[in-house]
N, C-alpha and C positions, 0 to 999 in steps of 0.2 A: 329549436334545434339543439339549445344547449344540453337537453335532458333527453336527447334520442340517443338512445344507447350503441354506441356504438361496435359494429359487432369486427372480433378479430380473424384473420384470414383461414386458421383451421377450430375445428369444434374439439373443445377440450370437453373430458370426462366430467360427469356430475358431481363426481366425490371431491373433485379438483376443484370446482366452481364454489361448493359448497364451502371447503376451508377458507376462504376468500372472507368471509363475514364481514359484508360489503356496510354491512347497519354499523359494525363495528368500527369501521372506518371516516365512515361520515360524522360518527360521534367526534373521533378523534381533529377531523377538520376544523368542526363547531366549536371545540375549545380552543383552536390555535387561533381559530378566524376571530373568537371573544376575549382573547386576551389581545390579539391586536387592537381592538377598539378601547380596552376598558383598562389594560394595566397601562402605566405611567411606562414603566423601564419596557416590554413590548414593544407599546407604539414608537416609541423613540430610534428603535432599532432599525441600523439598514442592513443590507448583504457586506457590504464591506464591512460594519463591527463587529459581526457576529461568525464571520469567515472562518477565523483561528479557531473559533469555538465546535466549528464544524471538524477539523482534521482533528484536534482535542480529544472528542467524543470518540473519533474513530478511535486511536491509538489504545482509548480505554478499554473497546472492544476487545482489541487485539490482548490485551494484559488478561481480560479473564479468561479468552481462548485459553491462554499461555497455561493460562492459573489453573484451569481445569475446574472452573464454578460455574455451573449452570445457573445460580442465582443471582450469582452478579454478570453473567453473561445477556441473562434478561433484561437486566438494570441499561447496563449500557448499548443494548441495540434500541431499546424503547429510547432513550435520549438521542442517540444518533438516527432514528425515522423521526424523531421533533424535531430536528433541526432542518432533514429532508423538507418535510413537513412546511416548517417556520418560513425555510427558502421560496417554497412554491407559494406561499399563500403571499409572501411579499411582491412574489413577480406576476398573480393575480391583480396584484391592487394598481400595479405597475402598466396591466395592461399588454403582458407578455405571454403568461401560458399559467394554465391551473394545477394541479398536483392530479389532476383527470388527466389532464394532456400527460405529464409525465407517465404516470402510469402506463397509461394505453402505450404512448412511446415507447416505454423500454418494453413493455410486453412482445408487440410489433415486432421491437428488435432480435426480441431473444427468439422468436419465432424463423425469423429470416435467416437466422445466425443460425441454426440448428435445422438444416435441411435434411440429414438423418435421423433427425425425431421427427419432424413436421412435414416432413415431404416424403421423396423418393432415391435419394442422394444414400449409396450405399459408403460407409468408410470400414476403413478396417481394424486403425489401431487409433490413441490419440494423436499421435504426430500427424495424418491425414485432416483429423479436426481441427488441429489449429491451422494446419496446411492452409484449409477450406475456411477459417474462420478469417483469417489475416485479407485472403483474397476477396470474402464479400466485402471485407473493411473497405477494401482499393474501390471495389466500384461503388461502394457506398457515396465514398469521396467525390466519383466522377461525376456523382448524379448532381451533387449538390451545389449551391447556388455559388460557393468559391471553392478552386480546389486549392488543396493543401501543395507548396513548394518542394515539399520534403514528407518522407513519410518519418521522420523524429520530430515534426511536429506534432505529434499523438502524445509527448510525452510529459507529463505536466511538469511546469517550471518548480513547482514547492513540493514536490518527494523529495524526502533524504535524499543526499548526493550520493549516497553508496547503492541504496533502491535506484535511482535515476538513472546510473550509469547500467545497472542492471538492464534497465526496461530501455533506454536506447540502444545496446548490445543485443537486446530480443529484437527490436524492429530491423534491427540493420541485417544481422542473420536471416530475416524472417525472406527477404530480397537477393540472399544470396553470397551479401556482403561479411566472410566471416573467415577466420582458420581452417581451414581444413580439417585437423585433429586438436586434441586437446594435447598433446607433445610438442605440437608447433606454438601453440600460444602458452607454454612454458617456458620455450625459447623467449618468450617475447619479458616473459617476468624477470628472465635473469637477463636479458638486458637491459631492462630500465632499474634495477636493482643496482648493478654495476655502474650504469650512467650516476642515479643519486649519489651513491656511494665514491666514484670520481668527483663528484661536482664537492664532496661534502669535504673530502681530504684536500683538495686543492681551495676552499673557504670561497665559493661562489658565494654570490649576492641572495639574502632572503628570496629572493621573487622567482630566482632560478632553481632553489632548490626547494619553495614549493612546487613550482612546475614539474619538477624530477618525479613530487612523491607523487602529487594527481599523478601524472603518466604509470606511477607503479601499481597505487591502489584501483586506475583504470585496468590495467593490466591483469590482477589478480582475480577484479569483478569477472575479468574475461575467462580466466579461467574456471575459477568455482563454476560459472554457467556452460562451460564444452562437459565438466565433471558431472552435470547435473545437482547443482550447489547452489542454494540461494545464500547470494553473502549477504543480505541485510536478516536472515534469520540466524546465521550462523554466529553474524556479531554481536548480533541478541544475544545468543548463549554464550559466548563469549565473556558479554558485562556481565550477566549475571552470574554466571560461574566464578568470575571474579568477587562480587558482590561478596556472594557466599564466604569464599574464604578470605575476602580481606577482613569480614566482621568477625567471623573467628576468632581472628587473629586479637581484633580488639576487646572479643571477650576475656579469652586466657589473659591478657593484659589488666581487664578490668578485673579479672581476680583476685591482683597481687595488689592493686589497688592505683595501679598506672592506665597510659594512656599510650598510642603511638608514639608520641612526644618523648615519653620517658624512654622508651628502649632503645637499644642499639638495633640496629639493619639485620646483624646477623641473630639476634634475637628471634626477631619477626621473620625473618627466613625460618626458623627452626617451626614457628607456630603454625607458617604459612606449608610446612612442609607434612606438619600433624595433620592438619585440614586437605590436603590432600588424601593422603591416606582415609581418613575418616568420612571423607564423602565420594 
């Protein structure tokens, strides 16, 4: 049974099956499966150690996206499906599911998920697709052997807190649960702005005037996303735009044969203000 191929619910194109280079893949298995047996540092590995190493990879992905390198963009998807990879064959030995099970699974899924490609299900814009995507999620849920308390339990505990707040903001929206306009959840930014900013002149307690800023920087996530704004790409550009010009600043510096350390503020204002201009 293990080797009866299992077939998926609609007939994909030949050209489609063909990219697939199923020989290619099984090679790929072969050496994760022989380096489990035969390397020292491998075998010693469980999902727990190697966990970090997994959002790791991802991130790197993300940077050569950013970077615009198709060469290193290769680099790191090929690391990031070894660790896919690494995971499934661990949870093979484990006694849980094969990197076949996964496969097939999210195949399955993206099939189910996409009943405008795969079926008969007409939409009109993207907003109807996620419409339509969020709601097979719910009955997905219902089908399943425990159902979910909440629908923000979809939302993983180790995303950045700025992404996290984003993606519970999307699930809460997704039910209805949201602003109205993006004018009214501006209201909501200058009032927790004003609360921080009271709590800060009156010398509240650290704990409270974190609490202030979470409620602000919740706030602002809330709005970027009514604007159609991702804050966690936004603050991406944000650092590194900074990057940029605060190295600037430390070249001209190193020109004269100093350092930050050595100049004054208004100095480094003036360099920081060149680097403006200049980029």
């Amino acid at each position: 049974m293990e080797n009866e191929k299992k077939k998926l619910p609609v007939e994909l194109q030949e050209e489609d099956r063909a990219a697939a280079e199923p020989e290619l893949f099984a090679d790929f298995v072969a050496v994760v499966r022989r380096l489990r047996r035969e390397c020292p540092w491998d075998r010693e590995q469980t999902p727990e150690s190697v966990k970090h190493l997994l959002i790791e990879e991802a991130y790197e992905a993300v940077d050569a996206i950013e970077k615009e390198d198709p060469e290193e963009l290769k680099k790191e998807l090929g690391d990031l499906l070894l660790h896919v990879l690494f995971h499934s064959v661990m949870a093979e030995e484990a006694g849980h599911f094969t990197f076949k099970d996964v496969v097939e699974a999210e195949a399955e899924k993206l099939i189910r998920r996409h009943p405008h490609v795969f079926g008969d299900v007409t939409v009109g814009d993207v907003t109807e697709v996620l419409a339509n995507w969020e709601q097979i999620k719910a009955a997905e849920r219902g089908k399943g052997t425990r159902k979910r308390g909440s629908v923000l339990e979809g939302v993983p505990r180790h995303l950045p807190a700025l992404l996290q707040a984003y993606r519970i903001q999307q699930k809460a929206a997704g039910i209805g649960f949201d602003f109205p306009d993006a004018e009214e959840t501006w209201k909501k930014v200058e009032e927790e702005l004003e609360e921080l900013h009271r709590d800060v002149q009156e010398g509240a307690p650290r704990e409270k005037l974190e609490e202030e800023l979470g409620d602000l920087l919740f706030a602002l996530v809330n709005y970027a996303r009514q604007l159609g704004l991702h804050p966690e790409e936004a603050l991406r550009r944000a650092n590194e735009k900074f990057i940029r010009r605060f190295q600037y600043v430390e070249k001209r510096l190193e020109e004269t044969g100093r350092t930050p350390r050595d100049a004054s503020l208004a100095e480094m204002d003036a360099y920081w203000d060149e680097a403006k201009k200049k980029q």
